[in-house]
Backbone as CSV, one residue per row, in Angstrom:
resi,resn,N_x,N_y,N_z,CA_x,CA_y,CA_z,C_x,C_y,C_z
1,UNK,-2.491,-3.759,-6.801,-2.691,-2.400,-6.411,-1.479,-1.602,-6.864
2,UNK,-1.514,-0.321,-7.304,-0.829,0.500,-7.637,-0.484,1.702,-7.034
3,UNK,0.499,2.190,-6.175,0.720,3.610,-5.537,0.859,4.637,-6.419
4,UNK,-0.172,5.755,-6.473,-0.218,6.268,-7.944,0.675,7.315,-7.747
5,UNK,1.190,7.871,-6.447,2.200,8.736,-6.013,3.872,8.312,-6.541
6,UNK,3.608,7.142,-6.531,5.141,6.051,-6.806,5.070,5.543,-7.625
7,UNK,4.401,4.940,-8.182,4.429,4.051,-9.289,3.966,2.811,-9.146
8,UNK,4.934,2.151,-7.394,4.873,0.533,-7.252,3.865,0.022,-7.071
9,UNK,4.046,-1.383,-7.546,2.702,-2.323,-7.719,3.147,-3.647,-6.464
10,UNK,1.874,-3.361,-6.035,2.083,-4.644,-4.881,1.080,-5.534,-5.207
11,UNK,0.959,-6.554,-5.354,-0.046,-8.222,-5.094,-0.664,-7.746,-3.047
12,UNK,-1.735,-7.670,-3.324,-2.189,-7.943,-1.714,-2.205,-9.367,-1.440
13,UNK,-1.783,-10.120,-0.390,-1.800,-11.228,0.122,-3.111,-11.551,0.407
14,UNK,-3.804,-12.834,0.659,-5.130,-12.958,1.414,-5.835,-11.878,1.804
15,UNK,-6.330,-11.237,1.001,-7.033,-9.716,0.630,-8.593,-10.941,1.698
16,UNK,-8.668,-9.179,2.358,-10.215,-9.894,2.994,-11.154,-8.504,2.766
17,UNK,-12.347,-8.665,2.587,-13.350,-8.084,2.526,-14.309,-7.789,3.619
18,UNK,-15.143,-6.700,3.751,-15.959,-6.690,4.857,-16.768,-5.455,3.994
19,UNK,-18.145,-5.884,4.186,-19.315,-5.314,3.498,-19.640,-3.663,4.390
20,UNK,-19.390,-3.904,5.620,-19.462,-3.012,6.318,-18.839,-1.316,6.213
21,UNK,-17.313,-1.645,5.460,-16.483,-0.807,5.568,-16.235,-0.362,4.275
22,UNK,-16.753,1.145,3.791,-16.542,1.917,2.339,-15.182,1.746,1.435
23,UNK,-14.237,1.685,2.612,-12.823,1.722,1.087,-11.983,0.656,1.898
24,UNK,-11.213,0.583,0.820,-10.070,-0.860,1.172,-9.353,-0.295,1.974
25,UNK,-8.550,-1.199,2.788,-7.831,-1.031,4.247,-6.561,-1.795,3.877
26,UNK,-5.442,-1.544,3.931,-4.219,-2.607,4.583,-3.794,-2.688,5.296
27,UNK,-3.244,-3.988,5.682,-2.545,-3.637,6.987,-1.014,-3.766,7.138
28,UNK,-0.913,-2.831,7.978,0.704,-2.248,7.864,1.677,-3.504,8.483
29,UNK,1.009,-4.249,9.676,1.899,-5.302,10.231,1.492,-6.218,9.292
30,UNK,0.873,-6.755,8.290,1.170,-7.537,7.246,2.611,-7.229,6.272
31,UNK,2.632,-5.988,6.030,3.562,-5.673,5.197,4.514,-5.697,5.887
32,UNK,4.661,-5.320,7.347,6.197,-5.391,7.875,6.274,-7.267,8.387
33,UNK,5.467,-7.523,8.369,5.858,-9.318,8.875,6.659,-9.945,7.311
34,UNK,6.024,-9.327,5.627,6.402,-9.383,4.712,7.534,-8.855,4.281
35,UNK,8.403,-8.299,5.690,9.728,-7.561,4.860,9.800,-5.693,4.955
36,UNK,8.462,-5.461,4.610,8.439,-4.233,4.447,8.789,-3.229,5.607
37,UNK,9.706,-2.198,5.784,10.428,-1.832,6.782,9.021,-0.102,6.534
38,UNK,8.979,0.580,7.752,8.397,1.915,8.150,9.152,3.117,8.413
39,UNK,8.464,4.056,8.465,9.325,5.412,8.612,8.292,6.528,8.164
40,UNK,8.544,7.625,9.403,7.144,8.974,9.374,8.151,9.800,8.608
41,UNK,7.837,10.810,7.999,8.294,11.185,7.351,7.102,13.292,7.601
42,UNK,7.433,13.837,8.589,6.156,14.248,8.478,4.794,13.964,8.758
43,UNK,4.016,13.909,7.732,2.544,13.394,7.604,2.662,12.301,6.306
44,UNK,3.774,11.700,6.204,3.608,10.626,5.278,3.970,9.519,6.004
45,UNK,3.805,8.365,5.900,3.546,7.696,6.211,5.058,7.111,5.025
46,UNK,5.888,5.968,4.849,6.480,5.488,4.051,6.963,3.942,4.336
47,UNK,6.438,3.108,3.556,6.924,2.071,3.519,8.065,1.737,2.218
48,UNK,8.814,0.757,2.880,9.785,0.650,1.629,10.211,-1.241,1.904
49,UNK,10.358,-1.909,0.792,10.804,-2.924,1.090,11.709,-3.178,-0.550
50,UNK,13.130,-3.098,-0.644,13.995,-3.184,-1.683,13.914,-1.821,-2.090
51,UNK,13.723,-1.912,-3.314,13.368,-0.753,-4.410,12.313,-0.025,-4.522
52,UNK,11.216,-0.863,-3.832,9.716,-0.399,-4.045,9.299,0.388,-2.578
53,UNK,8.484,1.653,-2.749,7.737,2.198,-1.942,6.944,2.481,-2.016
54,UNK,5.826,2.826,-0.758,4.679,3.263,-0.719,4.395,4.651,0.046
55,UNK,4.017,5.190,-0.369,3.392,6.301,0.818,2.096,6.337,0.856
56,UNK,1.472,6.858,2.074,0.351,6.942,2.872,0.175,8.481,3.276
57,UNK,-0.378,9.422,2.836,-0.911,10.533,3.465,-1.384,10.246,4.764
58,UNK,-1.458,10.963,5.956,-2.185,11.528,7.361,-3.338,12.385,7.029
59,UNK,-4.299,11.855,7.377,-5.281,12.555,7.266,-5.617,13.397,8.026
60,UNK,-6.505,14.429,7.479,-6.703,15.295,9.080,-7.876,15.395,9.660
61,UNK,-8.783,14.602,8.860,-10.281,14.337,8.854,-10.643,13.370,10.099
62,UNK,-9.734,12.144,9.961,-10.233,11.202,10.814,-8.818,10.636,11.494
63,UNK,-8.275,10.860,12.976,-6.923,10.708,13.202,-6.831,9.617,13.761
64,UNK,-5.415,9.296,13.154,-4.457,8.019,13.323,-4.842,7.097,11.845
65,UNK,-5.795,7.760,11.008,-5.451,7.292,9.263,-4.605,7.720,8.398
66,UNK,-4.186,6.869,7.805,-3.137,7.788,6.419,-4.056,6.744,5.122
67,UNK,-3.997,7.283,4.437,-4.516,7.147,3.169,-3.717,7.246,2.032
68,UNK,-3.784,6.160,1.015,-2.723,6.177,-0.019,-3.630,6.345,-1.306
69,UNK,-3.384,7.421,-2.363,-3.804,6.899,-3.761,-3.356,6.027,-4.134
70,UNK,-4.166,5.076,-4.951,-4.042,4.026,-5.083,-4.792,3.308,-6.360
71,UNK,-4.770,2.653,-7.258,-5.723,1.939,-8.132,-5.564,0.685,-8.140
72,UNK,-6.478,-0.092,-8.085,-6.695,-1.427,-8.649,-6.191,-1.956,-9.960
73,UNK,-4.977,-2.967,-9.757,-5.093,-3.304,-11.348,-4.571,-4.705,-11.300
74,UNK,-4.935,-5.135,-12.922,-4.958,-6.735,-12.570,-4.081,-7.725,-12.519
75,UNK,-3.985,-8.896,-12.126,-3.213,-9.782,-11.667,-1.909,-9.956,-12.904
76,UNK,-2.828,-9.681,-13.945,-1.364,-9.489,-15.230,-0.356,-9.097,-15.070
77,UNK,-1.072,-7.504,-14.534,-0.227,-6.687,-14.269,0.875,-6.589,-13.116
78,UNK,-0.109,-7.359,-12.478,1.407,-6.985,-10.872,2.450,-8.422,-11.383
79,UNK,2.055,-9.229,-12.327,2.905,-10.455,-12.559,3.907,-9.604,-13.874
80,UNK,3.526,-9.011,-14.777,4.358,-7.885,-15.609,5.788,-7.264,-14.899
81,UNK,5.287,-6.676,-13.783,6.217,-5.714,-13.285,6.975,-7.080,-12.427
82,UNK,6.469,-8.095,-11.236,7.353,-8.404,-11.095,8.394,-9.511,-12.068
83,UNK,7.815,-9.984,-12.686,8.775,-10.599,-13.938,10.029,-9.781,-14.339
84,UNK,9.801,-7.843,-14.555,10.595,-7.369,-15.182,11.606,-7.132,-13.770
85,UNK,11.379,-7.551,-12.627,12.279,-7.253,-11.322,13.194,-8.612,-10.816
């Protein structure tokens, strides 16, 4: 996955699926059990773990979501970037 606001590329861990639910979900206490430290910022949402961050928009549609742009990309790729780290 790619934060298209940031740049960084993360590997999702044991990615799970559910047919039920329209868009992909993460979860935030995965990433902080992984290191990744939090912080509001406003209506952003910011994770950071080293060098790399993420942000999460607040939505105002549906509350207590933040939402990140984001793209899918492939396993090459998140092995690319971390090789060059």
């Amino acid at each position: 996955m790619k934060d298209n606001s940031t740049g960084c590329v993360l590997e999702l861990k044991n990615p799970r699926q559910s047919k039920k639910i329209k868009k992909d979900i993460i979860s935030i206490g995965q990433l902080q059990d992984e290191g990744w430290t939090l912080r509001v910022n406003g209506n952003t949402l910011i994770m950071e773990k080293g060098h790399r961050m993420l942000h999460f928009e607040k939505s105002y549609e549906e509350k207590n979501l933040y939402y990140m742009d984001a793209t899918v990309v492939s396993k090459a790729q998140v092995l690319n970037v971390l090789d060059v780290r």
